[in-house]
Backbone as JSON, one array per atom type, in Angstrom:
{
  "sequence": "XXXXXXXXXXXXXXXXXXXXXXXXXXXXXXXXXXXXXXXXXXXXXXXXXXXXXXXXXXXXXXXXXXXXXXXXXXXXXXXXXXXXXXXXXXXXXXXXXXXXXXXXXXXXXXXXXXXXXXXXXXXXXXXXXXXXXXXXXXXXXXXXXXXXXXXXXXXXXXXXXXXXXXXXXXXXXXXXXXXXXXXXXXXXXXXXXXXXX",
  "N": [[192.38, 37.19, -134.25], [194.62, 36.78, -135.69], [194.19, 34.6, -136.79], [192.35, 35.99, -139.11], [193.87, 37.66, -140.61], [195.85, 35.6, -141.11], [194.38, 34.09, -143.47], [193.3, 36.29, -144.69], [195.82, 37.0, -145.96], [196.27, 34.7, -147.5], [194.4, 34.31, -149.71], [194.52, 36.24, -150.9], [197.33, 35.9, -151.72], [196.48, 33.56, -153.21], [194.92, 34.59, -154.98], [197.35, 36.18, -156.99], [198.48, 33.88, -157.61], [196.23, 32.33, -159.39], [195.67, 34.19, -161.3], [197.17, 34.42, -163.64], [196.44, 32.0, -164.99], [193.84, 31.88, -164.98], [193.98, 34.36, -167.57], [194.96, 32.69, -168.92], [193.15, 30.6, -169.97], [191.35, 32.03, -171.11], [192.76, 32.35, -173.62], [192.51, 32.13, -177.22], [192.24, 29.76, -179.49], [193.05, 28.05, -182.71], [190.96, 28.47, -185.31], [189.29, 29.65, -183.88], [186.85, 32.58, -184.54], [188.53, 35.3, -184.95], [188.93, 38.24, -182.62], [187.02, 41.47, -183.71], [189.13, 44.27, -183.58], [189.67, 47.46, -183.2], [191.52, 50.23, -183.27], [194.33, 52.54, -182.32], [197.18, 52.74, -183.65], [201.0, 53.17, -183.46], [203.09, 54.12, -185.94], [206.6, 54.65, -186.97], [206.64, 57.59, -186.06], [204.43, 58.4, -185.96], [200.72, 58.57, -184.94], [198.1, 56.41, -186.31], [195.04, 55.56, -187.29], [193.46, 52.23, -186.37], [192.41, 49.06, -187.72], [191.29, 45.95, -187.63], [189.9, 44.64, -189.19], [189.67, 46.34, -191.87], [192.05, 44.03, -192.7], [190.9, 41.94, -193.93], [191.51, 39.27, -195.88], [193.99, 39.35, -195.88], [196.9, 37.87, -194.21], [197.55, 37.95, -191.34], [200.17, 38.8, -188.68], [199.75, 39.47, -184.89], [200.99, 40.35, -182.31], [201.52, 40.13, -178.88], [203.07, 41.82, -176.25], [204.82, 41.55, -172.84], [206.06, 44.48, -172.05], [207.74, 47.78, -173.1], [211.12, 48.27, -174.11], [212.11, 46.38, -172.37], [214.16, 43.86, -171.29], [213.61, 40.99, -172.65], [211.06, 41.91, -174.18], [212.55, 43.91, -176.0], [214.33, 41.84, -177.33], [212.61, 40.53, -178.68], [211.54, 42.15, -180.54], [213.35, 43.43, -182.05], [214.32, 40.78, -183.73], [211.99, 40.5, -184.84], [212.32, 42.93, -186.63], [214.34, 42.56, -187.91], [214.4, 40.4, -189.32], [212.28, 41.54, -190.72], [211.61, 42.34, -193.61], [211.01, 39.51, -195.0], [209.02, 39.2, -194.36], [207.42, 41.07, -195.15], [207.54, 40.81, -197.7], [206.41, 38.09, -198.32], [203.84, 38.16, -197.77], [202.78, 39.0, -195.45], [201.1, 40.94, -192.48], [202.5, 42.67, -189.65], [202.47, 43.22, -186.55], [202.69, 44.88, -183.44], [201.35, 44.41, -179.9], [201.15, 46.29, -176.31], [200.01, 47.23, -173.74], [201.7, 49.73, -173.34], [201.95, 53.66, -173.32], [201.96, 55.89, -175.79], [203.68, 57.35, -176.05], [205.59, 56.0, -175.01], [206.05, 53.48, -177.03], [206.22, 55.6, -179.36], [209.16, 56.18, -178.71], [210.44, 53.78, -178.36], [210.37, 52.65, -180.53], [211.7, 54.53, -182.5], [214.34, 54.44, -180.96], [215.11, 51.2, -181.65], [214.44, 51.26, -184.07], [212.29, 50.22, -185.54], [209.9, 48.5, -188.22], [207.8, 47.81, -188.09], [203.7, 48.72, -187.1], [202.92, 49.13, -183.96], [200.34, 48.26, -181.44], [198.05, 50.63, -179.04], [196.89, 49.85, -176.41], [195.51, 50.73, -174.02], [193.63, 50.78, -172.22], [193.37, 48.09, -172.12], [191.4, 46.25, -173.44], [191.76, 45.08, -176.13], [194.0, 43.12, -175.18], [192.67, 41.67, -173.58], [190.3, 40.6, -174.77], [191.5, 38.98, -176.71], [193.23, 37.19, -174.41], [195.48, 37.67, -173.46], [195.5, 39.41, -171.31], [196.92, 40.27, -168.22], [199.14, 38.98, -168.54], [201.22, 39.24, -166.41], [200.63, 38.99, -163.73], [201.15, 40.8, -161.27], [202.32, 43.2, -161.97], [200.18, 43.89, -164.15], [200.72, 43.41, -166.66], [200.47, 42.5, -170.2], [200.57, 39.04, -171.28], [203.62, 37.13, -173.09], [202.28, 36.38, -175.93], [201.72, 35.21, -179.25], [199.49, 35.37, -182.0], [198.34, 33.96, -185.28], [196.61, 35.66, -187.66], [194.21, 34.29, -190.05], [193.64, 34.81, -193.79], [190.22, 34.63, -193.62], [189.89, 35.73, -191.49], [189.8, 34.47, -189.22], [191.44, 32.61, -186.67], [194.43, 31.46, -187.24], [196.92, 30.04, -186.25], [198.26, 29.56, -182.88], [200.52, 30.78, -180.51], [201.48, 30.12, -177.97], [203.76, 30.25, -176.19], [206.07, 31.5, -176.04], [209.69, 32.42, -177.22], [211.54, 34.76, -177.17], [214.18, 35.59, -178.76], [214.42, 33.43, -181.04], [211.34, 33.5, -182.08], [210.76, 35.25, -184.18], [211.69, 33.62, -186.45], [210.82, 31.28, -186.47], [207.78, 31.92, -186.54], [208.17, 32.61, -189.59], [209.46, 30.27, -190.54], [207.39, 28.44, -189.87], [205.39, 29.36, -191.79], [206.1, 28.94, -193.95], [207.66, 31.38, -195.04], [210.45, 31.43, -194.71], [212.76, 32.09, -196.36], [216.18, 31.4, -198.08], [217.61, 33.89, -198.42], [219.71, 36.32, -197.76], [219.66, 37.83, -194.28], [218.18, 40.8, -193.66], [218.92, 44.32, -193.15], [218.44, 46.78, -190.94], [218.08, 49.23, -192.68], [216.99, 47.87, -194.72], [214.69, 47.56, -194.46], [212.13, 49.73, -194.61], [210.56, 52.11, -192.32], [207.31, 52.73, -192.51], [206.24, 54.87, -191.92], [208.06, 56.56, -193.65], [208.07, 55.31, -195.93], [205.43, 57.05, -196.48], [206.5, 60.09, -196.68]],
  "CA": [[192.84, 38.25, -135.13], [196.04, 36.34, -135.9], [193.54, 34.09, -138.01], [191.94, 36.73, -140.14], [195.12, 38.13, -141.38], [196.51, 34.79, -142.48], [193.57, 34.43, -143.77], [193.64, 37.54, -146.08], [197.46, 37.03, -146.46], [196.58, 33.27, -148.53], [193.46, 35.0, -150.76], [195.86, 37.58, -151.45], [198.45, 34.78, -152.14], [195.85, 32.72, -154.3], [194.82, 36.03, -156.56], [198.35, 36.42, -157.16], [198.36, 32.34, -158.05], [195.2, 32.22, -160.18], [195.27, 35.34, -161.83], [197.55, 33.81, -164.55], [195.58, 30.9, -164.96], [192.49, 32.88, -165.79], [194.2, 35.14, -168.46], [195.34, 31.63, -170.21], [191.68, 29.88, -169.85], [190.45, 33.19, -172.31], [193.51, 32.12, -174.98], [191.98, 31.85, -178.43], [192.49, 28.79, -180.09], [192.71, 27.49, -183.53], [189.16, 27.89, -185.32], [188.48, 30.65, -183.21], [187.05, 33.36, -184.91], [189.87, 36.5, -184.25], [188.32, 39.59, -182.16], [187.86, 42.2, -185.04], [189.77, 45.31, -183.04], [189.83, 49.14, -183.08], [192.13, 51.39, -181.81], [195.28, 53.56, -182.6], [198.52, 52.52, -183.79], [202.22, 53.71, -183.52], [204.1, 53.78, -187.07], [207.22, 55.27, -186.98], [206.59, 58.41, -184.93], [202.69, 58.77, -186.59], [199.61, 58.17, -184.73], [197.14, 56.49, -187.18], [193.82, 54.29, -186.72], [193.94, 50.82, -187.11], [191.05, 48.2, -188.36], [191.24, 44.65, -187.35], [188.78, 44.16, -190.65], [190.63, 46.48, -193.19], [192.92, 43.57, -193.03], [190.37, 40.73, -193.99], [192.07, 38.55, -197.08], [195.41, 39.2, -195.45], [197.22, 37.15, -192.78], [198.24, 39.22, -189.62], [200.64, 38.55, -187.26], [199.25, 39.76, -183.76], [201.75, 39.41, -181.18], [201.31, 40.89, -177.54], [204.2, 41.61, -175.55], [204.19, 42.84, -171.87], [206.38, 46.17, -171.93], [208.65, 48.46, -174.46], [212.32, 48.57, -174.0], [213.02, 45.65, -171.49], [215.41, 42.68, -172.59], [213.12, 40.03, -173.63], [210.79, 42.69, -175.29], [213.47, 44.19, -177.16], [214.9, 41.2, -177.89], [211.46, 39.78, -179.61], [211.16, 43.35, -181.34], [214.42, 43.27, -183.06], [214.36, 40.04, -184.47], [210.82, 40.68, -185.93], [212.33, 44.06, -187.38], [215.44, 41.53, -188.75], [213.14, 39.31, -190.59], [210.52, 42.38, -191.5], [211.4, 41.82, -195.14], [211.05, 38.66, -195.58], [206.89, 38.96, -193.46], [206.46, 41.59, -196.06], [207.91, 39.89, -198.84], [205.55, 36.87, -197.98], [202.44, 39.18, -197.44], [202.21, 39.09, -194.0], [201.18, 42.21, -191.63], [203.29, 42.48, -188.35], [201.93, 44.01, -185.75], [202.57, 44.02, -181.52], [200.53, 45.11, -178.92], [201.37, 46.37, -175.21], [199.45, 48.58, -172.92], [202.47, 50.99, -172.89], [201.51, 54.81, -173.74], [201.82, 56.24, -176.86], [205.11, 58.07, -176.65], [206.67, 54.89, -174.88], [205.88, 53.22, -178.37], [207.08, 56.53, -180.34], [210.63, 56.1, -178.5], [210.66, 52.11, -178.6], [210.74, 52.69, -182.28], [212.94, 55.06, -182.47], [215.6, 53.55, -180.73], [215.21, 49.92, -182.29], [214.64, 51.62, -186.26], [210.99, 49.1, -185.61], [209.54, 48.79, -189.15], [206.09, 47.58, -188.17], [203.11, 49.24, -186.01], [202.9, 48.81, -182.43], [199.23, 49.07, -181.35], [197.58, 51.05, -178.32], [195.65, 49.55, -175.66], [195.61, 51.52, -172.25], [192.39, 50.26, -171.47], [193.98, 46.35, -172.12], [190.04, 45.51, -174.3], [192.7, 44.21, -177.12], [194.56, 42.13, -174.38], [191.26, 40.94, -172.96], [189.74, 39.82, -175.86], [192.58, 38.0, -176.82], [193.25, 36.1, -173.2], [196.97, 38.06, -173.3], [195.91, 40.82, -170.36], [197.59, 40.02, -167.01], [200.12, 37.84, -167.94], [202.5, 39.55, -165.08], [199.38, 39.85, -162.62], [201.79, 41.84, -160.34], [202.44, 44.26, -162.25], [199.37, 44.14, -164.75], [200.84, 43.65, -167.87], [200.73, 41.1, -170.65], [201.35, 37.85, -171.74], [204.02, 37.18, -174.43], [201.54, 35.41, -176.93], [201.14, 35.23, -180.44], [198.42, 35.0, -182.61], [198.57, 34.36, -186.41], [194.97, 35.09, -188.43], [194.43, 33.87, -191.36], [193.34, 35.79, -194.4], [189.15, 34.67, -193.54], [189.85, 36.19, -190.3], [190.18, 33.2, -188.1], [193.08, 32.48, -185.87], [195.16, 30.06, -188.08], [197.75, 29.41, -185.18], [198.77, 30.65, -181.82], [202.01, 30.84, -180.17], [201.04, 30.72, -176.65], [205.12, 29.85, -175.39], [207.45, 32.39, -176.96], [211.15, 31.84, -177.31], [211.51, 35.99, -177.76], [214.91, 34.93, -179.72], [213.56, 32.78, -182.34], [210.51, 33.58, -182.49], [210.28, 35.05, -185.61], [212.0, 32.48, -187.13], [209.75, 30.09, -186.16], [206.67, 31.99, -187.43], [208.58, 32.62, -190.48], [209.56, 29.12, -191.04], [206.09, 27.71, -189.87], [204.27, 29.89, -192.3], [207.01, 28.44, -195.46], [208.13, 32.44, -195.41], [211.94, 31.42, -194.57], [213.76, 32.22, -197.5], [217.8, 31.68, -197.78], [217.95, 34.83, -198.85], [220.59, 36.65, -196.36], [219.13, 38.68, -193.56], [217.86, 42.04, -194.27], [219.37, 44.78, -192.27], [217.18, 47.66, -190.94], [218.14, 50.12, -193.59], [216.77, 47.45, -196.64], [213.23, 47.71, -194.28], [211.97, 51.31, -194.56], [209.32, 52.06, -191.64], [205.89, 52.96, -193.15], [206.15, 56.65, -192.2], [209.39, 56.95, -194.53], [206.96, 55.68, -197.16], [204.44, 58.09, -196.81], [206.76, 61.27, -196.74]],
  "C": [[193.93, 37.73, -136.07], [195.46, 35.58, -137.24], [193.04, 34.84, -139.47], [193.4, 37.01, -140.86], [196.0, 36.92, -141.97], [195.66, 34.34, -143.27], [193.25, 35.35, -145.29], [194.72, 37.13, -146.69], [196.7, 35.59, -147.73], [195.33, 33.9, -149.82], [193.7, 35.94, -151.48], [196.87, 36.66, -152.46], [197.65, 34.11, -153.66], [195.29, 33.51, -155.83], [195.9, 36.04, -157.36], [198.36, 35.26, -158.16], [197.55, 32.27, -159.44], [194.92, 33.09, -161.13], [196.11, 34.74, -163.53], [196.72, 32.45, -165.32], [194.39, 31.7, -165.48], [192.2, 33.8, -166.76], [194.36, 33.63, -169.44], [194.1, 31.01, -170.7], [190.99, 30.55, -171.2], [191.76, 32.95, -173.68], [192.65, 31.55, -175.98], [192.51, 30.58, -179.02], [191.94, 28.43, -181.57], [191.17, 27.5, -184.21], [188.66, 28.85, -185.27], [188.4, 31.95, -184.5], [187.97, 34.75, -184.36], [188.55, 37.96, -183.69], [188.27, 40.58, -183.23], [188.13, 43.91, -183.62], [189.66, 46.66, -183.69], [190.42, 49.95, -182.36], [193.33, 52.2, -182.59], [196.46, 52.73, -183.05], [199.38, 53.24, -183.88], [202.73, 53.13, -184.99], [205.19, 54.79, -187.0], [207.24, 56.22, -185.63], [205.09, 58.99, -185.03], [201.73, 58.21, -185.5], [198.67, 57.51, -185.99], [196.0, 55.53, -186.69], [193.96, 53.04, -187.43], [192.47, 50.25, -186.82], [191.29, 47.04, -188.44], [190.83, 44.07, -189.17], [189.2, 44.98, -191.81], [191.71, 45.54, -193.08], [192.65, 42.21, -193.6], [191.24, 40.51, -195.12], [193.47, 38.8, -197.07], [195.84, 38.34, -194.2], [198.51, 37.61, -191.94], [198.84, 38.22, -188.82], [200.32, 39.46, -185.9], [200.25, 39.79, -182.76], [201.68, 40.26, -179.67], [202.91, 40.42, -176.73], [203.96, 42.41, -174.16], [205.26, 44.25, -171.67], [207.54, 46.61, -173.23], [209.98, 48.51, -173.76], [212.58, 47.67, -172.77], [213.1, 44.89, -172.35], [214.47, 41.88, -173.6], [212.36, 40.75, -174.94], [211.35, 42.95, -176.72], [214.25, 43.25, -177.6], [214.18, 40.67, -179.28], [211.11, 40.75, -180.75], [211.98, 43.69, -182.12], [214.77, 42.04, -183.93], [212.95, 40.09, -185.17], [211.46, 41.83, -186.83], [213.7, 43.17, -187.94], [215.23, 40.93, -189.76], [212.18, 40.05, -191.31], [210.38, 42.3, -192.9], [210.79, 40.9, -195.69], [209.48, 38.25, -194.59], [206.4, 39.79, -194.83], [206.44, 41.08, -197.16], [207.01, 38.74, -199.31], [204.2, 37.34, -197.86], [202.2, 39.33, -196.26], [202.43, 40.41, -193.57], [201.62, 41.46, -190.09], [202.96, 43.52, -187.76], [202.06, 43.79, -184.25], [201.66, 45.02, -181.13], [200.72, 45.09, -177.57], [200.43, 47.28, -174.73], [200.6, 49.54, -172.5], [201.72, 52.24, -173.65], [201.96, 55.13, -175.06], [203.63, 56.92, -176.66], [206.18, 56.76, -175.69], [206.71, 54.01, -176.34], [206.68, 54.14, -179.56], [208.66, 56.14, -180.24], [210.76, 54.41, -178.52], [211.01, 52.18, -180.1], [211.5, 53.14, -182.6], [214.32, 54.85, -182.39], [215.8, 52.81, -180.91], [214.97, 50.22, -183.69], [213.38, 50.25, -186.12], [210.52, 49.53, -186.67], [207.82, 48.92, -189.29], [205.42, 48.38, -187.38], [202.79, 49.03, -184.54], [201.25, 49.47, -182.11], [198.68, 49.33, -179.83], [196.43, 50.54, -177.94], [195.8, 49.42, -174.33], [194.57, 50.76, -171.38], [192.26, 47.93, -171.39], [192.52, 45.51, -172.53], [190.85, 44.15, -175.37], [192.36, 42.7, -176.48], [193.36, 40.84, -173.96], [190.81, 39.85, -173.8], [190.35, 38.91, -176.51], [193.31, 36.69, -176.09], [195.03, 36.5, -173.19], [196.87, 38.75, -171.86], [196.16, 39.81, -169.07], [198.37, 39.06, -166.92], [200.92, 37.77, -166.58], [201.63, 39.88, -164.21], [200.26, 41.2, -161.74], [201.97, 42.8, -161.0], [201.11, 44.46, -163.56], [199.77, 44.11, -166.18], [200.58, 42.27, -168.91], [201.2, 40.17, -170.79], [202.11, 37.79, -172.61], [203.18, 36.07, -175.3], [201.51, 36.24, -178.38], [200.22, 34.62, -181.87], [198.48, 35.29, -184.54], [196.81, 34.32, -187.32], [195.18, 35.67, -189.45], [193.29, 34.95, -192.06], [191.93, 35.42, -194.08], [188.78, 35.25, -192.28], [189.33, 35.43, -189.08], [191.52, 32.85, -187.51], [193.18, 31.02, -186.64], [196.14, 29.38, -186.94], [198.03, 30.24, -184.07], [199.9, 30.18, -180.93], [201.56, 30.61, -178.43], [202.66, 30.72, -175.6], [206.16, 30.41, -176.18], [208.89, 32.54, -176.69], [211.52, 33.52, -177.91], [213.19, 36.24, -179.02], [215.41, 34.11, -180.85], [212.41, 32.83, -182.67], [209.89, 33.93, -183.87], [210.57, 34.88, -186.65], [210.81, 31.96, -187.28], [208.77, 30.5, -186.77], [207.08, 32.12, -189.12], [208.71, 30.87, -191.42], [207.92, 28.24, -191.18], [205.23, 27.91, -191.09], [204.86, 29.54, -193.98], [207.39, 30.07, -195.78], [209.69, 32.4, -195.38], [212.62, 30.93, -195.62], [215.31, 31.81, -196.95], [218.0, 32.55, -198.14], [218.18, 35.64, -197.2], [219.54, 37.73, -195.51], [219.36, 39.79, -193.65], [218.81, 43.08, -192.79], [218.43, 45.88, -191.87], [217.06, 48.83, -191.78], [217.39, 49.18, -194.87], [215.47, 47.15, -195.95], [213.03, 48.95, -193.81], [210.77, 51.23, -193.46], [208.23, 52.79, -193.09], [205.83, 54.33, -193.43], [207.08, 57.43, -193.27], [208.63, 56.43, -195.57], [206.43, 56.49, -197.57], [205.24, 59.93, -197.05], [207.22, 61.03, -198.64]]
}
C-alpha cells in the first residue's frame, strides 16, 4: 500500500515538474505564422471585440502575463503604460493577455490609468495557441511571454524571459522605437475610451 501512494505522490510530483516544460515546447518561434485570435477586449472600462486580422499591416505587441494587480504584473503594466507614447508614436499596438475576468481587467485599469487593451481569455485558447497557458501549473495561470508580430502577420520576435522592469524598454529599443524624448506621463497617454467619448 505504502508503495502505491509513493507511487502516486512522484506522478503527482512529475505533472507538477513537466507541466512547464510542455507549455514552453508549444512557444512560437520566429517565422512562425502568429495564431489569428478572437475574443473580447478590456479598454478603459469598455468591453469591445477584438480581431487578431483587423490588425494585418500593423505590428502588435502580444504580451501574456499570468495575473492583474500582483507586483511583477503591475510592475510590467506600468512601464508599458510609461512608454505607451512612444509604441504609439512608432505605430505599434500594445496589447496583454491574462485569463483574469473581465471586471478584474476593468479595475486593473483603473487603478494603474492602463492606456492599452487587456484581452479576455477564460477559456486560456489565446494562451494555448500561443504556448503561454500554464506557466504557474499550480495555480493554472500564464507564462510571462512576449510575442512581437510583424505587420505580414508572422511572429517577428519573441520574448520568452521577461525582465517585467525593463521590458518595455527593451522592446522599445529592439524595435529602434526608443526616442530621447523624456518619458511620457499617464496624463500625455489618453486611454482609447477617453477618445471615443
Amino acid at each position: 500500500m505504502l508503495f502505491y501512494a509513493a507511487a502516486i505522490g512522484a506522478i503527482i510530483v512529475a505533472g507538477f515538474v513537466l507541466r512547464p516544460l510542455m507549455a514552453q515546447a508549444d512557444t512560437l518561434k520566429q517565422g512562425d505564422l502568429a495564431p489569428m485570435i478572437s475574443t473580447k477586449m478590456i479598454v478603459g472600462d469598455q468591453i469591445a471585440p477584438f480581431s487578431l486580422a483587423e490588425y494585418r499591416g500593423r505590428k502588435v505587441i502580444l504580451y501574456f502575463y499570468p495575473k492583474d494587480d500582483t507586483p511583477g504584473c503591475t510592475k510590467e503594466a506600468c512601464a508599458f503604460r510609461d512608454g505607451y507614447s512612444r509604441f504609439h508614436q512608432a505605430g505599434l499596438t500594445l496589447v496583454g493577455c491574462s485569463i483574469d475576468t473581465a471586471d478584474s481587467h476593468r479595475s486593473f485599469i483603473k487603478k494603474y490609468n492602463i492606456p492599452f487593451p487587456l484581452l479576455l481569455d477564460p477559456d486560456k485558447k489565446i494562451a494555448t495557441a500561443y504556448g503561454a497557458a500554464n506557466g504557474i501549473p499550480i495555480l493554472g495561470l500564464d507564462k510571462r511571454i512576449t510575442y512581437v508580430i510583424g505587420e505580414d502577420g508572422r511572429i517577428a520576435k519573441v520574448y520568452p524571459s521577461v525582465d517585467p522592469s525593463v521590458h518595455a524598454s527593451q522592446i522599445l529599443s529592439d524595435l529602434g522605437a526608443n526616442t530621447t524624448a523624456p518619458a511620457p506621463t499617464a496624463a500625455a497617454a489618453p486611454t482609447p475610451a477617453q477618445d471615443e467619448n
